[in-house]
ZAGU-335565 format. One record per residue (C-alpha): z, y, x; residue in three letters. Coordinates in Angstrom, 2 decimals. Each point is the difference from the previous one (the first is absolute). Example, Ala and Ser with C-alpha at 12.3 -4.5 7.8 and 13.67 -1.06 7.14 Angstrom:
residues 2
PT         Z         Y         X   resn
PT      7.80     -4.50     12.30    ALA
PT     -0.66      3.44      1.37    SER
//
This chain:
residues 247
PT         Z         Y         X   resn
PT      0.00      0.00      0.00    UNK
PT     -1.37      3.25      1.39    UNK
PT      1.92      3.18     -0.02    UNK
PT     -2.45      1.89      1.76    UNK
PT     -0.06      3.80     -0.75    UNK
PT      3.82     -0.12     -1.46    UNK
PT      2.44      2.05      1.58    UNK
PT      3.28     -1.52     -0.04    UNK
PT      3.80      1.80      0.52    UNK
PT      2.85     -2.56      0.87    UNK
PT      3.37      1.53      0.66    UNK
PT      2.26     -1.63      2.11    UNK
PT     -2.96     -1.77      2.03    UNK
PT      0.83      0.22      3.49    UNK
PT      1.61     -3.43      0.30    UNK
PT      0.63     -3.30     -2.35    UNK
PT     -1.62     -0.39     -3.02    UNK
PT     -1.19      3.24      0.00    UNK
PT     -1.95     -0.67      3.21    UNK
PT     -1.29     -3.04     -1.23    UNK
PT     -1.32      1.56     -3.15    UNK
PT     -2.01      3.16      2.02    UNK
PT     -1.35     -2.38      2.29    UNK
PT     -1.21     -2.32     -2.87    UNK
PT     -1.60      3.14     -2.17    UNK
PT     -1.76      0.71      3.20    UNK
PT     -1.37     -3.20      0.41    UNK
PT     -1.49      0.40     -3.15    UNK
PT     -1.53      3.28      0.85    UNK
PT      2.48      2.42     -1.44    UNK
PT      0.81      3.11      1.80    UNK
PT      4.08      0.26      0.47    UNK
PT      3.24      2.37     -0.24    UNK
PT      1.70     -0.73      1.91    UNK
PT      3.78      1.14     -1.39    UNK
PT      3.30      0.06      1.91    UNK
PT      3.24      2.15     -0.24    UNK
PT      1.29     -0.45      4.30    UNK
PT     -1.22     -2.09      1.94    UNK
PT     -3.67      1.75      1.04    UNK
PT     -0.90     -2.63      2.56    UNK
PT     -0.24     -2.68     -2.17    UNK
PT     -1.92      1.74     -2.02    UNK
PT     -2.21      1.33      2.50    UNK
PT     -0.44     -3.86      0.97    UNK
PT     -0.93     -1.36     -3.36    UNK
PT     -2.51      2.62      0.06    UNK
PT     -1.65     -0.95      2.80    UNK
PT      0.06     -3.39     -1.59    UNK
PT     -1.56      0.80     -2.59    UNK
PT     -3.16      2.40      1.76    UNK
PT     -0.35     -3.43      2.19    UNK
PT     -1.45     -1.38     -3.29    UNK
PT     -2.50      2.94     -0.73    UNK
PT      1.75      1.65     -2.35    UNK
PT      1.31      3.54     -0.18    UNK
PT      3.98      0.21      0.25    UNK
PT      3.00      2.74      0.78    UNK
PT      3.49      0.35     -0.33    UNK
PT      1.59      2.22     -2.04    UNK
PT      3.87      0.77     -0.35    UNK
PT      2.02      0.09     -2.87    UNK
PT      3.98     -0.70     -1.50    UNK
PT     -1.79     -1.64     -3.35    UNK
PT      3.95      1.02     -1.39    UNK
PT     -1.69      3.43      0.34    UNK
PT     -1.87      0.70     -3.33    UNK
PT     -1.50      3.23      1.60    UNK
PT     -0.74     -2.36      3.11    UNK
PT     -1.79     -2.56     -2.14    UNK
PT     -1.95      2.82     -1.87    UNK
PT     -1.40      0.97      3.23    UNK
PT     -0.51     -3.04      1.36    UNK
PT     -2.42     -0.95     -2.33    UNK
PT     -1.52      3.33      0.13    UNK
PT     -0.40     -0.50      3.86    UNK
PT     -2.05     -3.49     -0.59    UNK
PT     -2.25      1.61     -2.64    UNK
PT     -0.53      2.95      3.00    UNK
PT     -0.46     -1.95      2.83    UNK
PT     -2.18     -3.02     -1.81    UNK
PT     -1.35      1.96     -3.48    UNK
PT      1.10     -3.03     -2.31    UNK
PT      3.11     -2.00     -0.87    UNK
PT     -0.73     -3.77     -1.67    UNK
PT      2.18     -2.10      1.16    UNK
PT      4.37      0.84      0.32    UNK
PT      1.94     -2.27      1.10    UNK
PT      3.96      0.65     -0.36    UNK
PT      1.61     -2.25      3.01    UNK
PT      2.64      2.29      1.73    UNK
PT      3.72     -1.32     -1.25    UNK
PT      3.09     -0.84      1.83    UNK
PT      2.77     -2.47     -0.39    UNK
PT      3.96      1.10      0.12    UNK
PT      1.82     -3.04     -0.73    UNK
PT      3.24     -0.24     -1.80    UNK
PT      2.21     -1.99     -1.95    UNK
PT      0.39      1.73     -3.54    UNK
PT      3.36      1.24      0.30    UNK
PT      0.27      1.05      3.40    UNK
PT     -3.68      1.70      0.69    UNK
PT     -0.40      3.88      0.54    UNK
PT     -0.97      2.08     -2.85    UNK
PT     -2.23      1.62      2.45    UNK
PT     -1.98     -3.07      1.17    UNK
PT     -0.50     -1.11     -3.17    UNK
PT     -1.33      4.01     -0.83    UNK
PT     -2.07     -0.37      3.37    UNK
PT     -1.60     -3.32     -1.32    UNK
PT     -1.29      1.19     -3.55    UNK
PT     -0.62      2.92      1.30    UNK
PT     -2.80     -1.16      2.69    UNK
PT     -1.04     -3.55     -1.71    UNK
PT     -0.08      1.46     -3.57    UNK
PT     -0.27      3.45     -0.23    UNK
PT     -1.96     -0.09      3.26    UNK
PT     -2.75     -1.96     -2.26    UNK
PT      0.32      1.88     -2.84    UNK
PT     -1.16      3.21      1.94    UNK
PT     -2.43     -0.96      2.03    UNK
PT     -1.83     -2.13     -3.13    UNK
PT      0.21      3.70     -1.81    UNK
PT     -1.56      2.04      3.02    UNK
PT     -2.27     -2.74      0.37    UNK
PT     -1.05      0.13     -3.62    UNK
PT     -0.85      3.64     -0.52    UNK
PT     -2.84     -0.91      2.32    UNK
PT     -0.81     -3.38     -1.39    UNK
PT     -0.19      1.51     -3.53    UNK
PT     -2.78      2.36      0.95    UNK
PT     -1.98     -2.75      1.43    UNK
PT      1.00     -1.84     -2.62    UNK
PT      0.34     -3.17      2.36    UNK
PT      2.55     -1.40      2.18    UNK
PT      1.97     -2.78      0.85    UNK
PT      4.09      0.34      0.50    UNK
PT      2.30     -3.14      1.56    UNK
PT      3.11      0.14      0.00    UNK
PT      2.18     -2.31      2.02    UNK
PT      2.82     -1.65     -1.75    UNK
PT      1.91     -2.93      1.10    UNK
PT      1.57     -3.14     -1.22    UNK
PT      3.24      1.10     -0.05    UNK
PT     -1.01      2.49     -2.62    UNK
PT     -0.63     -2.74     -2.46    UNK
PT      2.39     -2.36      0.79    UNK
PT      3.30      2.24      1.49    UNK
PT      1.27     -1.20      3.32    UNK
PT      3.97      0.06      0.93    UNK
PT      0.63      3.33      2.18    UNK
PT     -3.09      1.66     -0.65    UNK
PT      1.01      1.79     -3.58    UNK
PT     -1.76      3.03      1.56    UNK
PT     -2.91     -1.44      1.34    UNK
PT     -0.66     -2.06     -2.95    UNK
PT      0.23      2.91     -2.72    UNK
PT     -2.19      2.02      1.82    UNK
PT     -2.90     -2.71      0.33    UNK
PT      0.86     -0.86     -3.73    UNK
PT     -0.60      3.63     -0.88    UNK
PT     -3.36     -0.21      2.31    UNK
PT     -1.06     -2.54     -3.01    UNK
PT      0.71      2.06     -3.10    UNK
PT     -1.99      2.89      2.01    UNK
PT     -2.52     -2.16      0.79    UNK
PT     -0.57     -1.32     -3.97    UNK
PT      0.57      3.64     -1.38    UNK
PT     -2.55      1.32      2.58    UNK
PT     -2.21     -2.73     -1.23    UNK
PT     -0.29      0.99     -3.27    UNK
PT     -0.27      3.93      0.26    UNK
PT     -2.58     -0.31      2.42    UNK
PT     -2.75     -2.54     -0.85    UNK
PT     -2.30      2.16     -1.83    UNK
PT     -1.05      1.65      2.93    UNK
PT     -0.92     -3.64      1.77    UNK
PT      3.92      0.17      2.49    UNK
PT      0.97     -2.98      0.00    UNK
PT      3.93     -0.60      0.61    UNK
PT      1.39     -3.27      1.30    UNK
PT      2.97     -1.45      2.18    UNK
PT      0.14     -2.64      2.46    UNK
PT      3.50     -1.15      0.85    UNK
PT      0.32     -1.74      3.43    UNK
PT      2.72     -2.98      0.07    UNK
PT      1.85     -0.59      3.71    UNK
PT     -2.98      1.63      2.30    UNK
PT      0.50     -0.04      4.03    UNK
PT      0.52      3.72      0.76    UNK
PT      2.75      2.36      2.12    UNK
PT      1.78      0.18     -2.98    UNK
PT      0.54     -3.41     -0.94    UNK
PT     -0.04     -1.04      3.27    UNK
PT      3.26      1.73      0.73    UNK
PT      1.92     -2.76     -2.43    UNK
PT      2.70     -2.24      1.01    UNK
PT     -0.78     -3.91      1.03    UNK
PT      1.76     -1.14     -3.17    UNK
PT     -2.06      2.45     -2.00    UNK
PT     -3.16     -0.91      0.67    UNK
PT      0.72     -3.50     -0.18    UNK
PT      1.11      0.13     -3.89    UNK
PT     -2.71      2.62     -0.69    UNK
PT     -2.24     -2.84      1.32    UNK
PT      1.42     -2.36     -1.80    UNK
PT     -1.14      1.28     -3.42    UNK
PT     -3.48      0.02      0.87    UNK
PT     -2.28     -2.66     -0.81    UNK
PT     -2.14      0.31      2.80    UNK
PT      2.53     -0.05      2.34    UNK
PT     -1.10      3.05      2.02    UNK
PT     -0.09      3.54      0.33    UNK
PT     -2.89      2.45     -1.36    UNK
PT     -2.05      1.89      2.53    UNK
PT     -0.75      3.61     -0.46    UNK
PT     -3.53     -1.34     -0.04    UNK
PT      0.44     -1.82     -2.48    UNK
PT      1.45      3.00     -2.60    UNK
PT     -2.74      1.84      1.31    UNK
PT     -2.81     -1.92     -1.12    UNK
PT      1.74      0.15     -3.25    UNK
PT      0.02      3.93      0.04    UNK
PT     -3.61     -0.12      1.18    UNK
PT     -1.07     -1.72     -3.56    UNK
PT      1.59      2.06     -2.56    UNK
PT     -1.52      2.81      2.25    UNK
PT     -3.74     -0.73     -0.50    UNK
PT     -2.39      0.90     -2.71    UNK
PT      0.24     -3.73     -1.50    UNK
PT      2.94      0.64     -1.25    UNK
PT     -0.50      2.87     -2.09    UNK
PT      0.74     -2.32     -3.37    UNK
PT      3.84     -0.90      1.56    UNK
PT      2.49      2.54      0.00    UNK
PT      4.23      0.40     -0.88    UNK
PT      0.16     -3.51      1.64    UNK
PT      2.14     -1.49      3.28    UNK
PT     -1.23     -2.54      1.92    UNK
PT      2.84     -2.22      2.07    UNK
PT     -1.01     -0.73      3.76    UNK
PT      3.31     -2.02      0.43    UNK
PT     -0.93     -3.77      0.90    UNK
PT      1.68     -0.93     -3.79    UNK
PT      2.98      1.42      0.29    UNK
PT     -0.47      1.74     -3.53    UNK
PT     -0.79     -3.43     -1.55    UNK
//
């Protein structure tokens, strides 16, 4: 599936999934934003990654907690590349807690980036969709958001909320062809996850059928789909890259 001639913003794409998921839109010909909030040289290396495949890429910096950020953001892209079709809402972070001992501020932090993060940056990204009355918006999700997970209360509300944005969004946007959909990795190899305890990762494994982790590859090929033009008859859905663990 070709995405030749689509420009593409993913925030929080210098490393993980959202590496994996520039560096598969470019294989398919799409040209990238790159979008990070610190750490430049990551960045700056993904988007070198990405121009080794032919396609156009740059980085751009943004707190996607920042509404006026995201507004600008998105108003950047449509500057630097004169189109916006594909969003694709990856930046979140992950402060852990049990429920009654966790900081009021982490769990603030948490919606405030995973959620609200996605929230603005699929409205910026919309105002320009609307006029071209096409566009494709991803949001990344995650297991734990349908199915809870013991001392994450924070990081599963907010990717729960991701899913009632995503559906909503759905619906208010598919006359003008924007398509909205989800794709909720399981237990995917990354700096986050790979920071766990032993024990941890052992049960997590444990309640996957096929016995391994996910790759960021692997999540990104599943972004990649709902991104294309085949799609344009699936929206307000979430797709499960998770080895079963859902089942």
């Amino acid at each position: 599936m070709s995405l030749k001639g689509n420009v593409a913003l993913v925030t929080g794409g210098s490393r993980g999934i959202g590496r994996a998921v520039c560096l598969e839109l470019a294989r398919r010909g799409a040209a990238v934003a790159v979008n990070y909030a610190g750490n430049s040289a990551a960045a700056e290396e993904t988007v070198e990654l990405c121009r080794a495949m032919g396609v156009e890429a740059e980085a751009f910096q943004a707190d996607v907690s920042d509404p006026a950020a995201c507004d600008a953001l998105a108003a950047a892209v449509k500057e630097r590349f004169g189109r916006l079709d594909i969003l694709v809402n990856n930046a979140g972070i992950s402060r852990d807690g049990l429920l009654m001992t966790a900081k009021e501020e982490d769990f603030t932090k948490t919606l405030d980036t995973n959620l609200k993060g996605a929230y603005f940056c699929t409205r910026a990204a919309a105002k320009i969709m609307l006029r071209q009355k096409y566009g494709r918006i991803i949001c990344l999700s995650s297991i734990v958001g349908l199915r809870g997970n013991p001392g994450q209360t924070a990081y599963a509300a907010s990717k729960a909320g991701v899913l009632g944005l995503v559906k909503a969004a759905a619906k208010e946007l598919a006359g003008r062809d924007i398509t909205v959909n989800a794709v909720a990795p399981g237990y995917i190899e990354t700096d986050m996850t790979a920071a766990l305890p032993e024990k941890a990762r052992e049960a997590m494994l444990s309640t996957i059928p096929k016995g391994r982790p996910g790759a960021p590859e692997e999540v990104a090929r599943a972004v990649a789909f709902f991104a294309g033009p085949e799609c344009a008859y699936i929206t307000g859905q979430v797709l499960c890259v998770d080895g079963g663990m859902a089942v």
